[in-house]
N, C-alpha and C positions, 0 to 999 in steps of 0.2 A: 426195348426200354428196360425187363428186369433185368436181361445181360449188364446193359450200362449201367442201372443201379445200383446191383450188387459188386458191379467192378471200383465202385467206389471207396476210398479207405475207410470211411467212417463207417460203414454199412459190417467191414470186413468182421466177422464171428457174430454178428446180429440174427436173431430170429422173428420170424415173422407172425407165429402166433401169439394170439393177445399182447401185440407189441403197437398198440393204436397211436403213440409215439412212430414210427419207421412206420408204418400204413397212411400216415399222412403226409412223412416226407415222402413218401410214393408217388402221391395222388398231386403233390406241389411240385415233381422232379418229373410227372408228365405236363401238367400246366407251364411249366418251365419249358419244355419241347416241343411245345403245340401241340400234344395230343388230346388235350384240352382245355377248352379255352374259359370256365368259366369259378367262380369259387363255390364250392359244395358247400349246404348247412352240415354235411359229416363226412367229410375228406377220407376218414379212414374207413366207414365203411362204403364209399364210391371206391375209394382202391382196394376193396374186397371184393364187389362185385365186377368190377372192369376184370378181375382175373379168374374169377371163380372158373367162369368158362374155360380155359384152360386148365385149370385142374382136374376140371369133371372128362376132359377126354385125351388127358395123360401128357400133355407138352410143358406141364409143370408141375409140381410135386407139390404139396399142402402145404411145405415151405415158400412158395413161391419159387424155387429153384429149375432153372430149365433142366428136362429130363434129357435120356438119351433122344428121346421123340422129337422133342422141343429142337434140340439143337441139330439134327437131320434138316427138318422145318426149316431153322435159323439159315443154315448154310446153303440150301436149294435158291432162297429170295436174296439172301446179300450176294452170291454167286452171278443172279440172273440167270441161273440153270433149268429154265421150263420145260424144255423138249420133252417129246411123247418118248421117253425113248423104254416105253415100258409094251405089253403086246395089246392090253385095252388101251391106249391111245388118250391115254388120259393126262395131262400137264405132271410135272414133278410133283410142285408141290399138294396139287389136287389128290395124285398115289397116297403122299401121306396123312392127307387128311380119310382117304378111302381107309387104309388100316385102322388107323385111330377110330375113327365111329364103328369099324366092326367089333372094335374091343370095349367100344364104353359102354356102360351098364349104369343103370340106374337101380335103386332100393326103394321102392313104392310099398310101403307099408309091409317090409317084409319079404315082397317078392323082387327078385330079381330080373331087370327084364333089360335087352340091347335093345332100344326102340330102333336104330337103324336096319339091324339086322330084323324084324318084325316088319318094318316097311318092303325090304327084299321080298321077306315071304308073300305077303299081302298083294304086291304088284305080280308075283308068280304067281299064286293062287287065281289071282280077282280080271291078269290082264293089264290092267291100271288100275290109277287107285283117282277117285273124283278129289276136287279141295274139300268139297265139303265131307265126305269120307276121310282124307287125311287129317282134318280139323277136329271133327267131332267124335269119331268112332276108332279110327286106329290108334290114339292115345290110350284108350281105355285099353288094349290087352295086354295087359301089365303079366300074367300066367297061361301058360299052354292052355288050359281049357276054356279061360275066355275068349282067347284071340281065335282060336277054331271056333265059337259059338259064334261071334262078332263076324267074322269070317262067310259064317253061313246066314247070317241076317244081314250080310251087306247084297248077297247072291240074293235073297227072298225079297228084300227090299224094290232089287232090280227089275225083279219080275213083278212088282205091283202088291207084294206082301210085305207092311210093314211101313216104317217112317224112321227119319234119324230120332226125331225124340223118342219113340218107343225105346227104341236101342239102349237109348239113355237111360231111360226110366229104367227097363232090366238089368241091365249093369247095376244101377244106384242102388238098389232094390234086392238086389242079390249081395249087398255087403250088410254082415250084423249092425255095424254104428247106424245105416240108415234107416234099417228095420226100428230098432230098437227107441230111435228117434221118431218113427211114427207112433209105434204102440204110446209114447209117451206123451206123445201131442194127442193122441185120440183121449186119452185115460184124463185129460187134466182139463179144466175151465181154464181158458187163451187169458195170459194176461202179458205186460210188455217182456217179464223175464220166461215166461214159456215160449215167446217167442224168438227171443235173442238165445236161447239151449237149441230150440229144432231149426233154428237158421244154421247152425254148427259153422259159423265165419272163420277163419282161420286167423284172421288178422285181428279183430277183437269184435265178442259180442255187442259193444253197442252199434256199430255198423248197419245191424239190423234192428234195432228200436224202431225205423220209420214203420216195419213193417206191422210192425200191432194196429198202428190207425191204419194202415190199408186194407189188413185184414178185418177188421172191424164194421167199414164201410162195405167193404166188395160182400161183406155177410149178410150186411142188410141190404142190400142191393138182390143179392139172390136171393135167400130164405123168406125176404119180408116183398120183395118186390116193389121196392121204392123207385118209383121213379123219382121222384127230387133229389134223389144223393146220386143220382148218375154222372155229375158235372162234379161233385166233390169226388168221388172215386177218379175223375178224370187229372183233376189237381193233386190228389195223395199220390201217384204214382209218381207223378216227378220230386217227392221227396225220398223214393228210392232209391240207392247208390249205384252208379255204374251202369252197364250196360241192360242187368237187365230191368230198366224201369221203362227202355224204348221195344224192349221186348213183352212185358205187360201190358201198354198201352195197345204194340199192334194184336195182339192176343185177342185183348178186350172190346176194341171199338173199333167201329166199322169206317171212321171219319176221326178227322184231326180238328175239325169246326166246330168250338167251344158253345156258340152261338146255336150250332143244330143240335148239340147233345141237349145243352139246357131244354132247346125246347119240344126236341123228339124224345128226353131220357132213354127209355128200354131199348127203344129201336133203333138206338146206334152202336148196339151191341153184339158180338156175333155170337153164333149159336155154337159153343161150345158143350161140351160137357158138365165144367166146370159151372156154366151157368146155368145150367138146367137142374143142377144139383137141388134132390128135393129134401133130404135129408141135414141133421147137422153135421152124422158121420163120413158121410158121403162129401160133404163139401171138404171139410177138415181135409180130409185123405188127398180130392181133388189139388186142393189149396197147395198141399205139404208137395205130392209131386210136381205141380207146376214149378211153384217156388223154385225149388231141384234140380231140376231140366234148366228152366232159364239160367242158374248162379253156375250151372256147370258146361252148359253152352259160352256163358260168358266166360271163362277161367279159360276152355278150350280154343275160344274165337283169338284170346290176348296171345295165345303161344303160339297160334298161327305163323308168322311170321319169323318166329327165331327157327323152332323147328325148320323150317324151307330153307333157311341161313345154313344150320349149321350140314343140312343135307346136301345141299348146291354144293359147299365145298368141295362133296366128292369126285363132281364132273359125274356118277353113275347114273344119277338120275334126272328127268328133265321136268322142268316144272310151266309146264305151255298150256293156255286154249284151257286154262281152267280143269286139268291133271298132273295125274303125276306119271310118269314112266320111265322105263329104261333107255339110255342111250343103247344102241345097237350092238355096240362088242359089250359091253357087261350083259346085257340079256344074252346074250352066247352063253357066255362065260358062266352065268349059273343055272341058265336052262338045266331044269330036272334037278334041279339041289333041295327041292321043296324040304324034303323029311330033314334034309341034316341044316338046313335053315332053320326048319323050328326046334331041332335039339341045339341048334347054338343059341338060339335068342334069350333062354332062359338061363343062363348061365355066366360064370363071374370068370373075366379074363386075367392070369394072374401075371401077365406080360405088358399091360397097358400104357407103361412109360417106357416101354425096351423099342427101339428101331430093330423091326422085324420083318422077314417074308410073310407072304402073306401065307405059305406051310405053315408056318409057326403058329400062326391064329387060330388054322384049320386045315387038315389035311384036304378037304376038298374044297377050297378056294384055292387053290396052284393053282397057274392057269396054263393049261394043258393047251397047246397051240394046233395039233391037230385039231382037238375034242374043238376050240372055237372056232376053228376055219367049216367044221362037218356042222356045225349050228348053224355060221351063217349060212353054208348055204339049205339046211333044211327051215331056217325060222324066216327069211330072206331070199332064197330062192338067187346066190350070190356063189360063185365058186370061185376062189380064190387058192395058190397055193404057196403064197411068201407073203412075209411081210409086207414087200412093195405093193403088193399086189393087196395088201388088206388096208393099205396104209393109201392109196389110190381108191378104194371103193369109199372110203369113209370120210374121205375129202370129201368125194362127189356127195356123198348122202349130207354133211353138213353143209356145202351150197343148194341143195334144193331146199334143205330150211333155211338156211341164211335168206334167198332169193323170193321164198313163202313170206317169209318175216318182216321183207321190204316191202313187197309188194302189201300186206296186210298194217303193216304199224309205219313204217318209214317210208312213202311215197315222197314224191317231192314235194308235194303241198304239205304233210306232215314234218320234212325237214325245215320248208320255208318259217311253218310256225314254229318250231323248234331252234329255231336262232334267232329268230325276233325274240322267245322268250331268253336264250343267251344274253341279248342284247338289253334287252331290258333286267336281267337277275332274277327273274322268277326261278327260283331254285326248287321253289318246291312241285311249284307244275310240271318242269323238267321231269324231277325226278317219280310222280307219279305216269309222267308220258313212257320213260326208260326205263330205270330202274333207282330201287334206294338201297343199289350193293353197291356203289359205286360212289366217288368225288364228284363233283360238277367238275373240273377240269377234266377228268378222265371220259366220264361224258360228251364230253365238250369235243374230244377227240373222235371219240366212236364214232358219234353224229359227222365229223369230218370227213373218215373214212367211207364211210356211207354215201356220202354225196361224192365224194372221187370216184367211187366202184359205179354210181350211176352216170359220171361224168362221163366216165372212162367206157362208157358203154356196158357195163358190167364185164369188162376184161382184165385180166389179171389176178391175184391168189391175194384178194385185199384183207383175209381172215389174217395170212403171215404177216404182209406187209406195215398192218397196225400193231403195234409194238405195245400191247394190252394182253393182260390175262383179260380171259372170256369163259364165262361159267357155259357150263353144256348146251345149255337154251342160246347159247352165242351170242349173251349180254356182257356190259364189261363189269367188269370184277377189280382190277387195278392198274395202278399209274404205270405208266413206261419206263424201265428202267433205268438207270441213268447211263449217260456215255451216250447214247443212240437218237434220232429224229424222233420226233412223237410218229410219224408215216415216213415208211420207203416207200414207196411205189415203182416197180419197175415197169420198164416199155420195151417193147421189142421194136428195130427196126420197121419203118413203111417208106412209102413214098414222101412221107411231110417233115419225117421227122427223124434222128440217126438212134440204135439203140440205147437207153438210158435209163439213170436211174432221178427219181423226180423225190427229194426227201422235201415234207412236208410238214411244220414247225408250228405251234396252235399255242397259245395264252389269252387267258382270260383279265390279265394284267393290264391296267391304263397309268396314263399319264408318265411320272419321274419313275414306277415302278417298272411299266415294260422298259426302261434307256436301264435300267438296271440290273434288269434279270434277265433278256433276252437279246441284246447285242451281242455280248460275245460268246455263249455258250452257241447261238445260232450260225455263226461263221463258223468255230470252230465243229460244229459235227460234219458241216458241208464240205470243211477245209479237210477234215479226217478221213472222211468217206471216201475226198478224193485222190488222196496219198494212199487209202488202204487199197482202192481198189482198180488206180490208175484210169479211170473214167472219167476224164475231164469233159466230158458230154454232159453229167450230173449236175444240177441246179436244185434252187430251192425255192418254194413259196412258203412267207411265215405268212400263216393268218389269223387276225384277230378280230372281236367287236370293233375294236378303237384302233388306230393306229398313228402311234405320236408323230410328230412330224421330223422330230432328229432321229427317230427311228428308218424313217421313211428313207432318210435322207444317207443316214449310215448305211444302210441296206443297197442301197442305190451305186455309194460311190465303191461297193467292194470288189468292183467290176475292174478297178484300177490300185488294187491294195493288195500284194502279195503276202500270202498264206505259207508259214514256213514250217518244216515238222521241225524237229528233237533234232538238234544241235547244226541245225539250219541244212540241213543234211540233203532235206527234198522242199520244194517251192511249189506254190499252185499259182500261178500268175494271172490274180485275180481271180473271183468267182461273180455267179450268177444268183442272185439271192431276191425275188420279188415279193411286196408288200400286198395282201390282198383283204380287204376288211370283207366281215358278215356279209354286209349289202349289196356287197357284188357278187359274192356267191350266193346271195337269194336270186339275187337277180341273173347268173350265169343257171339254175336250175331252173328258175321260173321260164325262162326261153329255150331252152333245153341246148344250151351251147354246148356242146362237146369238148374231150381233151385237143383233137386235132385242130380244133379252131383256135383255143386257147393258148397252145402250144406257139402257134403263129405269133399271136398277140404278145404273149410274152418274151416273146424272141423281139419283138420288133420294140418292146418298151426296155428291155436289157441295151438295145444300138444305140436309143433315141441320146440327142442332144440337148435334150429340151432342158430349161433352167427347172432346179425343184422347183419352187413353187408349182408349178404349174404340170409338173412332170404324171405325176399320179392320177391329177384327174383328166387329163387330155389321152395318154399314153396307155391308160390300163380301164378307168371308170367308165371315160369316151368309149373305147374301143369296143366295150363290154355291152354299151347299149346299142351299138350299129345293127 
C-alpha cells in the first residue's frame, strides 16, 4: 500500500512528517483498498500507527519510505517466492523478518535493549521460556545486569524461591522514579492529587482519581476493621480502570457474592499481607506496591500478544502448550552463543534498513553448516550430512508436530465443530479455536487441508500441498498465492485409482458473489494445471458453506466444455470439477469415509446423467450417506 501510495503523482516530493494533511489521505487510500474498512475519529494518527511498526524494525524509514529491507520483503511476497532455500529452513520471507528483529532495538529510558535478541538468550539460558515468564519478566530486561538478575529469579522461582510479582516488585523498586514515588507517598497525608502523582499514569493523572476513594475505604477496612465498608470496597474497585480493578478484586475477596460479603464482611477477605497491615506506614507502602505490580502486570499482560506477533514472524521460535522455544535448526544454529547474545542484545544496529547477511549483523550468527549438522546431532541425537538429509529430518520432525497437533486440537469432532461454526460465521470463535494471525478464509482453508490429510489417511506431504504460509507452530499465517488451487493434493497410483493430482478450491462466498468470483478462476487453475503438467487424470472439488446452484451447474457441465491455452495452441477436452458443500464433509469425517471411497463416488457423479436438479443431491449427498 505505501509503494502504491507514494507512486502516486500528487504524493510525488511530499513529506510525511507533520503533514496530517498526506496521513489522512493514507489512512482513506487504505479504506479505499480494503485494508480498512471503517472511518477513524483521527485518520491521520491510525495512519501513524498502522505503520509505526514498520519503522520501529526497519522496512521503512520515518518517512514512510520503503527501505532496502522493505523492498527485499516487497519482492519475496509479490514474487510468491517462499521456499526454505536458506540452511535454517525457514520460509523467505520469515529470513527477513529473522534479520530484521535481530537488528531492532528499542530505547527504554535511556537503555538500549534488542528485545528479540534478549528472548534468544533467555530460551538458551532458561531452556524455554513459560508465557507467563515471556509476559511478565522478560520485558523488564531492558540492561545487561537486569536481565542476568531476572534470569537468576526466573531459575529461583523454578525451584520454589520466589513469585512473578516479587520480580516485579524488585524490578519497580530498583528504579529512582519508583523509590522516589514512595518516599513521597509515605511523607504526605493521601489526598486525590497525592494520589493521581504516586499512580505515575502515563496517559493522564486523572485516570487515577478513582483510586483516592478506594484507597480510603480499603484503609478503613484494614487499620479500623470495619466490617460494614467491606461491600463498599467491594463496589469502589470496579470504578478502577482497566485490568487492574479484576486484579484487586481477586487479590482481595475470597468470593464474588455481593450478598455474602455484606453479610460475612471481614471474612470474605483473604489473608494477605496487605491486610493484616497494622500500621499506617506499613499499609501506605503495602498499598503503593500492590497498586504497581497490578498497573504493570496490566501494561505487560496488553503486549502479550503483539510481542508473539512480531516473534512468530521469524519462524525461530515456537509458541505451543503454553511456551516459548526454539524450532530445531535455529537451536543448532545458536547453541553456545549465550555470551555474544548478550553483548549483542544491548546494542544499537546501524544497518537496520540495509538487506543484509546475517555476517553483517554478527559475525557469529553465519551459519556455519557443519557447526549445525554437529548440533543437531549432539542437541537431537540426528546425524545428518547434506542438506537433503537435514531438509528430510525436519519434515519428519514438523509431522510428529503437525500429527501432535491434530490429534490434540483438530480431531474430527473438533473439525466437525469448526465448520458448523464456518457455516454459521462465528469468526470470532473460529479464531479463538485456530488462530488470530490469520483471515477466516485462509483459515477456512487450513481447517480443509486438515480434513483431506485425515481423509486421506494421513498420506501425503499436505504441509506443501496447502498453498499457505504457516508460522513455525504450523498455524496459517497467509492467503494462497494467487495463480495456484487454494490445495494440490497429490495421489500416488493404487489399485482404485490411476496417479493424480486432486486440486481443491474453498470460498467462503454465497449466493451472486460465489457465480462471480469462483466460476472462472476455478476452471481455469484446473484447465492450467492440466496443460502445465499434461495430467489429464487431475480433477477438482470446489468446496464451500453454500453452494449456488448455477454454480453447481457450471461446475457440472465443464466435463463437456473445452479448455484452451494462449493462442489456442493446447486444448483440455473437458474437465472434472465437483461441487462439495460443509455438510457433506461433516458428514464424510463424521463416518470416517475415506479418499478411496470417495474417489469412487466422485468418478461415478462426474459419468452420471442425471438432470441437475437432482444431480447433486442423489449423485454426491446420496452417495455420501450410504
Amino acid at each position: 500500500m505505501l509503494e502504491k501510495f507514494w507512486a502516486l503523482p500528487k504524493n510525488d516530493g511530499q513529506m510525511w512528517q507533520n503533514n496530517n494533511l498526506l496521513q489522512v489521505d493514507y489512512y482513506n487510500f487504505l479504506k479505499f483498498h480494503g485494508f480498512v474498512d471503517k472511518d477513524a475519529p483521527r485518520p491521520d494518527k491510525d495512519a501513524r500507527q498502522k505503520t509505526s511498526g514498520l519503522v520501529d524494525i526497519g522496512l521503512i524509514d520515518d518517512e514512510r519510505r520503503l527501505t532496502y529491507a522493505g523492498r527485499a520483503l516487497l519482492s519475496i511476497v509479490r514474487d510468491g517466492e517462499f521456499a526454505r532455500n536458506n540452511l535454517l529452513q525457514i520460509p523467505a520471507d520469515s529470513f527477513v523478518y529473522l534479520k530484521q528483529l535481530l537488528k531492532t532495538s528499542n530505547d527504554i529510558e535511556g537503555d538500549i535493549v534488542r528485545p528479540f535478541v534478549v528472548v534468544l538468550y533467555a530460551i538458551l539460558r532458561l531452556g524455554l521460556i513459560s508465557n507467563d515468564e515471556f509476559t511478565y519478566l522478560i520485558p523488564l530486561c531492558t540492561t545487561r545486569e537486569n536481565t542476568e538478575k531476572i534470569i537468576a529469579d526466573i531459575k529461583n522461582m523454578r525451584n520454589g524461591i520466589g513469585n512473578i510479582d516479587e520480580i516485579i516488585l524488585s524490578r519497580l523498586m530498583g528504579m529512582e522514579n519508583y523509590k522516589d514515588a514512595l518516599s513521597y507517598f509515605l511523607a504526605k497525608d493521601v489526598t486525590e492529587a497525592v494520589i493521581t502523582v504516586v499512580g505515575m499514569n502515563r496517559k493522564s493523572r486523572t485516570y487515577d482519581k478513582p483510586y483516592f476513594h478506594f484507597f480510603n475505604i480499603l484503609r478503613k477496612v484494614v487499620l479500623e476493621k470495619s466490617s460494614d465498608s467491606v461491600l463498599s470496597l467491594y463496589t469502589a474497585i470496579s470504578q478502577l480502570n482497566g485490568k487492574p480493578a479484576a486484579m484487586w478484586r481477586q487479590y482481595l475477596f475470597n468470593t464474588t457474592s455481593q450478598r455474602r460479603i455484606e453479610c460475612e464482611g471481614l471474612a470474605t477477605l483473604h489473608n494477605t499481607l496487605l491486610i493484616h497491615s497494622v500500621t499506617e506506614s506499613d499499609f501506605k507502602r503495602l498499598f503503593f506496591q500492590q497498586m504497581h505490580i497490578f498497573k504493570a502486570r496490566a501494561t505487560l499482560g496488553d503486549y502479550f500478544d503483539l510481542n508473539r506477533r512480531y516473534f512468530r514472524t521469524t519462524d525461530a521460535v515456537i509458541f505451543d502448550d503454553g511456551k516459548v522455544i526454539f524450532d530445531s535448526l535455529p537451536n543448532c544454529w545458536l547453541h553456545s552463543t549465550e555470551s555474544d547474545l548478550l553483548n549483542l542484545a544491548f546494542s544499537q544496529a546501524n544497518n537496520l534498513t540495509a538487506d543484509v547477511d546475517l555476517s553483517e549483523i554478527a559475525t557469529f550468527l553465519t551459519i556455519d553448516e557443519q557447526k549445525l549438522y554437529a548440533n543437531l546431532k549432539l542437541l537431537y541425537g540426528i546425524t545428518v550430512a547434506t542438506v537433503s538429509d537435514a531438509n528430510r529430518i525436519i519434515n519428519d520432525e514438523r509431522y510428529k508436530r503437525f500429527n501432535t497437533m491434530i490429534t490434540e486440537r483438530f480431531n474430527r469432532k473438533i473439525l466437525i465443530g469448526l465448520l458448523e461454526k464456518f457455516e454459521a460465521r462465528e469468526d470470532e470463535a473460529i479464531r479463538q479455536a485456530v488462530t488470530n494471525n490469520a483471515n477466516i478464509p485462509t483459515i477456512f482453508e487450513y481447517i480443509l487441508g486438515i480434513a483431506w490429510y485425515l481423509i486421506s489417511e494421513c498420506k501425503g506431504d499436505v504441509l506443501s500441498y496447502m498453498n499457505l504460509s504457516l508460522e513455525a507452530d504450523l498455524l496459517p499465517r497467509s492467503h494462497a498465492t494467487g495463480g495456484n488451487a487454494d490445495i494440490e493434493y497429490a495421489y500416488e497410483q493404487t489399485a482404485t485409482y490411476p496417479a493424480h493430482t486432486l486440486l481443491i478450491e474453498a470460498t467462503l462466498a454465497d449466493s451472486t458473489n460465489q457465480r462471480r468470483m469462483e466460476m472462472e478462476p476455478v476452471s481455469r487453475h484446473l484447465g492450467e494445471h492440466i496443460l502445465s503438467t499434461g495430467n489429464t487424470n487431475a480433477y477438482c472439488v470446489f468446496i464451500s458453506t453454500y453452494l449456488h446452484r448455477n454454480v453447481i451447474s457450471d461446475f457440472r457441465h465443464r466435463k463437456n466444455i473445452p479448455y484452451y491455452g494462449e493462442n489456442f495452441e493446447n486444448v483440455v477436452q473437458g474437465m472434472k470439477i465437483l461441487p462439495l458443500a460443509t455438510t457433506e464433509l461433516r458428514t464424510i469425517l463424521e463416518h470416517r469415509i475415506n479418499y478411496e471411497k470417495l474417489y469412487d463416488i466422485f468418478e461415478k457423479a462426474f459419468r452420471s446423467h442425471k438432470f441437475d436438479p437432482m444431480w447433486y443431491e442423489q449423485e454426491i449427498m446420496n452417495q455420501i450417506l450410504v
